[in-house]
N, C-alpha and C positions, 0 to 999 in steps of 0.2 A: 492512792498514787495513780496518775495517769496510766491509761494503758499506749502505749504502742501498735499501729495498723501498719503492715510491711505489703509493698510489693511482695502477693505470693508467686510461687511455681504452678503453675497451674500443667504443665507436663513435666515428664524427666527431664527434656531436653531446652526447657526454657531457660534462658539467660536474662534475657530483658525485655520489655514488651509496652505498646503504649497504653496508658490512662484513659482511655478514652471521653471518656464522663463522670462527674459523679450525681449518682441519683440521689443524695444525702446531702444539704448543704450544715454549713457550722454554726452550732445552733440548736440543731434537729437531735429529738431523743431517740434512740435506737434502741432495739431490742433482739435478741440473738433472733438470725434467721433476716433480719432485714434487709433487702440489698443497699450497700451502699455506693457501690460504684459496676460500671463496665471496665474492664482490661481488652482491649484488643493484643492475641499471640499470634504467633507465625503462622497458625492455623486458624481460628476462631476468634469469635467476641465472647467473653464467658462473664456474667457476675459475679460478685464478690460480695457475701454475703458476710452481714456482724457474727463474731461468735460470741464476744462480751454485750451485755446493759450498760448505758449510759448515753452521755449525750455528747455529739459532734463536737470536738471542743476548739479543732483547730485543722486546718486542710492542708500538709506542707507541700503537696503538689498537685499543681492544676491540672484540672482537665484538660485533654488535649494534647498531654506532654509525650514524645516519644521515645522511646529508648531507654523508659526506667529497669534498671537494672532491678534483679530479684534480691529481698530483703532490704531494699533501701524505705527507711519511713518515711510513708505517704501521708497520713493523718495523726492525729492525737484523740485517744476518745477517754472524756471523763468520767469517773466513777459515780457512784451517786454524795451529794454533800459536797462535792468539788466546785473550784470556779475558774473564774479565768485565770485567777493568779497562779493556779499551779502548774501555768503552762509557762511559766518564766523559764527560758534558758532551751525550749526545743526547739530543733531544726530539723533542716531535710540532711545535714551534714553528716551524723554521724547517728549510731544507737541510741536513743532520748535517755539525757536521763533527770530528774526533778533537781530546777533551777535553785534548790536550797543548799545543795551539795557542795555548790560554788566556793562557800566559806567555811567549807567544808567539817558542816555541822551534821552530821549524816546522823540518822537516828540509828538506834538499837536495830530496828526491823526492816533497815535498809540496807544498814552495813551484811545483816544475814541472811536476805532473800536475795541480792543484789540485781530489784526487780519484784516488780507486784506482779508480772505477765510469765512468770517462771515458777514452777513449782517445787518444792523441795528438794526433790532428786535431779533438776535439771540447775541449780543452783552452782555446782563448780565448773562446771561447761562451760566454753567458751561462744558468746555469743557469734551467730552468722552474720559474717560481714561483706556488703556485695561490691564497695568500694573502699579505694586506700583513702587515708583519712589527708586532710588536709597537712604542708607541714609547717604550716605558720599562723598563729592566730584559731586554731581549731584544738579542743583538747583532742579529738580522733576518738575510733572504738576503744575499748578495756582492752589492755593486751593481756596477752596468755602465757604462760611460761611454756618451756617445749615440753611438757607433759599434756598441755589440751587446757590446764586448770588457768581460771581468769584473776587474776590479780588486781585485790580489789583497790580502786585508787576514786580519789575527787576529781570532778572534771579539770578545775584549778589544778592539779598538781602534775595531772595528765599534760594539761597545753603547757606549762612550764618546762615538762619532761622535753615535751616535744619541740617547742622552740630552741633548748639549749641543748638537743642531742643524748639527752640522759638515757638509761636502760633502766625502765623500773625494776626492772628483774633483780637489778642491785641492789633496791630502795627497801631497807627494813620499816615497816608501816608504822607510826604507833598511834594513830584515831583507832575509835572503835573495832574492834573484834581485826586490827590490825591491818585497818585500811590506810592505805599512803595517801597523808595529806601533805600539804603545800608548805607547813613545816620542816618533816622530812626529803622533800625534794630538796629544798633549797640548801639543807643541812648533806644532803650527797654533793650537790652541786659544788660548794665551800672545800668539801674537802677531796672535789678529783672523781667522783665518782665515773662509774664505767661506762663511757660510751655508748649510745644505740648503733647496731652493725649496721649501716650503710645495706640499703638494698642492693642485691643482688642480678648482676647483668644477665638477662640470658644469653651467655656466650652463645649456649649449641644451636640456640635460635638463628634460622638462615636470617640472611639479610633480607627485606621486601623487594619484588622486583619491582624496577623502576614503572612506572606507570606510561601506556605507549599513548605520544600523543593521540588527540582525535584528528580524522584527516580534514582537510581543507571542507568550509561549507558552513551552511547554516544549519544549527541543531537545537532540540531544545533537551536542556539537561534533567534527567527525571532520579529523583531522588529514591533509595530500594529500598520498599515496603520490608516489615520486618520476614513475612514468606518470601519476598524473593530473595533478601538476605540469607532465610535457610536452608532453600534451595541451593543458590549456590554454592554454601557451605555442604551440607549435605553428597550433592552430587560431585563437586569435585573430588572431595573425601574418595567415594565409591569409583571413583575413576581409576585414581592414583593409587586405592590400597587393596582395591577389591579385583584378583586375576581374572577379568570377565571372558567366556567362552560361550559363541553362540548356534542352538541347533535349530533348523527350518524345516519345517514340515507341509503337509497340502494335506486339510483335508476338505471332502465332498460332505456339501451342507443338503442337497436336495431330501435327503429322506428326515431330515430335521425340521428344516421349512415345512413337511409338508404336517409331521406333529404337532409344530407350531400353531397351524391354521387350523388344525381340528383341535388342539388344547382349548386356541382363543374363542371359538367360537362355541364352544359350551357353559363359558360363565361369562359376566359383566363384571364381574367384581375380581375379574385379574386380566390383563393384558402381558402374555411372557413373553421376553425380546431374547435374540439368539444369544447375547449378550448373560442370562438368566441361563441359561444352558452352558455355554461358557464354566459360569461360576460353580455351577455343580458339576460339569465333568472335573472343571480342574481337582475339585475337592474331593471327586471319588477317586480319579488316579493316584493323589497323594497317599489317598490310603493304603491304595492299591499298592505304592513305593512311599511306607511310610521313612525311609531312611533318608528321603530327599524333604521333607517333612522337620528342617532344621534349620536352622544358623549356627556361624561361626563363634564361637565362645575365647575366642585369644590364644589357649591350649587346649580348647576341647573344643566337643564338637556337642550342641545343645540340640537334641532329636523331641520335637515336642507331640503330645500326645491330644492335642484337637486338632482340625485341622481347618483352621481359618484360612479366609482370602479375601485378600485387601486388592479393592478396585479404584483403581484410578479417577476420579470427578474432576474436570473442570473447571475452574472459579477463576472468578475476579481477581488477575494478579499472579495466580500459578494452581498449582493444583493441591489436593487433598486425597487422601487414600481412605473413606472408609471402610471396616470390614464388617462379612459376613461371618458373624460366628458358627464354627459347627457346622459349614455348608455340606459335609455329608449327609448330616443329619434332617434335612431342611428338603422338602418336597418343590420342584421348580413355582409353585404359587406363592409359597410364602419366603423364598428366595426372593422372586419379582416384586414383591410388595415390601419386604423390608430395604431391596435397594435403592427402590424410588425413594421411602422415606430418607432414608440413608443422604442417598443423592440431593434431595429437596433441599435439607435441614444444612447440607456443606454449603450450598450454595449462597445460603443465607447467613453463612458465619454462625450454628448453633448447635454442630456438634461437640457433644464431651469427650475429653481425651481421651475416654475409654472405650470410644466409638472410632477413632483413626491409628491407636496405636494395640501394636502385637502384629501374629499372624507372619507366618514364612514367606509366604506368596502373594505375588502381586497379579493384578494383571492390567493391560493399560492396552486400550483398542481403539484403535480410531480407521477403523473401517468405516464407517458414518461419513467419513471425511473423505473417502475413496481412496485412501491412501494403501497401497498395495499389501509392502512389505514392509516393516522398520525392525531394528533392535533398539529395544528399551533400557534403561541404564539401572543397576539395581540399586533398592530404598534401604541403603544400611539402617539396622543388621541385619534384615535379611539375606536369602539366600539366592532367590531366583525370582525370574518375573516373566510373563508370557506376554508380547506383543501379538495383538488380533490384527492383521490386515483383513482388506473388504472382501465379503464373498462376490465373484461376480462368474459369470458365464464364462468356460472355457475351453478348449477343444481336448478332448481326453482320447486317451486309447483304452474299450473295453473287449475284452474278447476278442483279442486281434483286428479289433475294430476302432474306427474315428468315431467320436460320438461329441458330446457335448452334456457339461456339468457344470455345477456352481459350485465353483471351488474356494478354500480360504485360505490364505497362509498364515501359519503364527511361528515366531521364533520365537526361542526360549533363551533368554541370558541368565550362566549359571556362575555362581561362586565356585569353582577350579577349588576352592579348600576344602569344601562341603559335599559338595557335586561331580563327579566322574564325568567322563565322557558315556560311559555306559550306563550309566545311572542314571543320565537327563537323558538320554535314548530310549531310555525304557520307559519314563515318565511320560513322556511323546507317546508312545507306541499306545497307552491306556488310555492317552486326554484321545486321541484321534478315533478310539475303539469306539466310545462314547459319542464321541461326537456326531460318526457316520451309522452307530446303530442308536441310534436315542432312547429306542425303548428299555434297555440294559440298563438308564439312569432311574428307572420307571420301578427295577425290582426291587 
């Protein structure tokens, strides 16, 4: 029996994503581990590799296509002994299933796997479905009873259900191992059978707000890549649900610079940016306040025990956060070396999702850019994120005296559920110890 290739998830938080290519045309014999296509996500290009043998047997969406929703079938790949004829009856419409069904002649071993791509135990389960099914002319996905269990029917008697408003839930089966065919439909049908329920409005759902014109002029209309789709999503979320509270700080960068310049000038094979110190103070304050070392969990409060830091990159289209794992752990050399790789690989669209996602803390600097002071907006679920403005020359008072430093500012924007005001003071008080004694990040 044909197997099924679905738009996968390739993060938690993926919904839909485009096809970008496929490196497999239909035709091509495949072997587990093959790639067959690229997916471009909200964050990355990732490959898609065969898990099944067999050969490409049929492609139901092009490359190039955007916005495929997760588990809608992309290909069809056939088993070994197959041909083309057993691709009678699949689309990109609904879960495939073998065009012999139609007349609903199901065999023994169809009616009780319901699926060659499903293994025993996943056999009453109802299939994942990423779209509503058509309501005319489509049989749609298997429906399920409200227990989860899939109710097994012929495509035929499914699109019959569905044109005339039937509830299979009603339909006693009598094909095979008690699957509803096109007999029994029509025999519910005759005598009244029970209605399918009318989808459901979402009343509580607000209404859209109206969309505000554009003002007078010439523009040109750019269509939002699927990152900047999740961005906006994303951050409005963190706007609207997340109490943000924010603290500012100053500190004096001269005796770090001046580490800097004798670090770098002992090896070739590492170049550390203030940026590299940054990522390790943040990481040993947290330890230092491992309780701010958390996120919000809905009713609870989620206190994790590594203490990663996700930095803000760059890219084409919006940004990416990847993290440094364990950055207490991690000596400022191979801090700097893993974030350039880090940084490189984002910008090329090649990191894996296990490389951008986790981690309580962010940090996002754009002193580079000479920009002073900002507040940063936080990466639900996290909890907090430290905005770097630029070090530059400033006029100080030491010892009752005028002098001159390079100073930095960074604010910190905190989750109000997670976070105190005391708590991100104290957090502050250790990144800034760090920062103007550097040698402390040394012991």
């Amino acid at each position: 029996m044909p197997i099924t290739i679905t738009m996968p998830a390739l993060s938690p938080t993926m919904t839909e994503g485009t096809l970008a290519n496929w490196q497999a045309k239909e035709g091509d014999t495949v072997s587990s581990g093959d790639v067959l296509a690229e997916i471009e996500t909200d964050k990355a290009t990732m490959e898609v590799e065969a898990v099944d043998e067999g050969t490409l047997g049929k492609i139901l969406i092009p490359g190039g296509t955007e916005n495929v929703a997760v588990n809608t079938p992309i290909a069809i790949l056939l088993e070994e002994g197959e041909d083309a004829s057993a691709l009678d009856g699949f689309d990109a419409g609904s879960a495939p299933e073998p065009a012999r069904e139609e007349s609903d002649g199901a065999s023994k071993d169809d009616a009780e796997k319901g699926g060659k791509n499903k293994s025993a135990d996943d056999t009453p389960k109802p299939e994942k479905q990423s779209a509503a099914p058509d309501t005319k002319g489509s049989s749609g996905p298997a429906p399920v009873t409200k227990d989860g269990e899939r109710i097994f029917s012929s495509p035929l008697a499914r699109r019959i259900a569905v044109n005339e408003g039937l509830d299979l839930k009603s339909v006693k089966g009598t094909g095979p191992h008690g699957r509803i065919i096109k007999a029994d439909v029509e025999k519910a049908i005759a005598s009244g059978g029970a209605k399918a329920a009318a989808p459901e409005k979402a009343a509580s759902a607000p209404a859209p707000a109206a969309a505000t014109p554009p003002p007078e002029g010439n523009y040109e209309e750019i269509p939002l890549t699927s990152m900047r789709k999740t961005i906006a999503r994303r951050l409005s979320e963190a706007k609207q649900t997340i109490p943000h509270f924010y603290l500012t700080i100053e500190c004096e960068l001269d005796n770090l610079l001046a580490m800097r310049k004798e670090l770098n000038a002992r090896s070739d094979d590492y170049k550390i940016s203030v940026n590299d110190f940054i990522i390790r103070a943040s990481a040993l304050a947290l330890k230092k306040v491992p309780t701010a070392n958390a996120c919000w969990g809905g009713d609870k409060i989620l206190q994790y025990k590594d203490f990663d830091v996700s930095v803000a990159v760059a890219i084409e289209g919006g940004l990416i956060t990847p993290v440094v794992r364990n950055a207490d752990q991690k000596g400022l050399a191979v801090v700097s070396n893993e974030m350039k790789e880090l940084a490189g690989r984002a910008k090329e669209g090649k990191l894996m999702p296990e490389e951008y996602q986790g981690g309580c803390f962010s940090i996002s600097n754009l002193g580079m850019f000479g920009i002073k002071e900002f507040s940063a907006v936080i990466n639900p679920p996290q909890s907090a994120i430290l905005a770097i403005g630029a070090g530059e020359q400033r006029p100080v008072v030491k010892d009752g005296a005028l002098a001159i430093a390079t100073m930095m500012s960074v604010t910190l924007s905190c989750d109000h559920r997670v976070i105190d005001g005391a708590l991100g003071a104290e957090l502050l008080k250790h990144f800034k110890g760090y920062i103007e004694e550097p040698l402390t990040m040394m012991l």
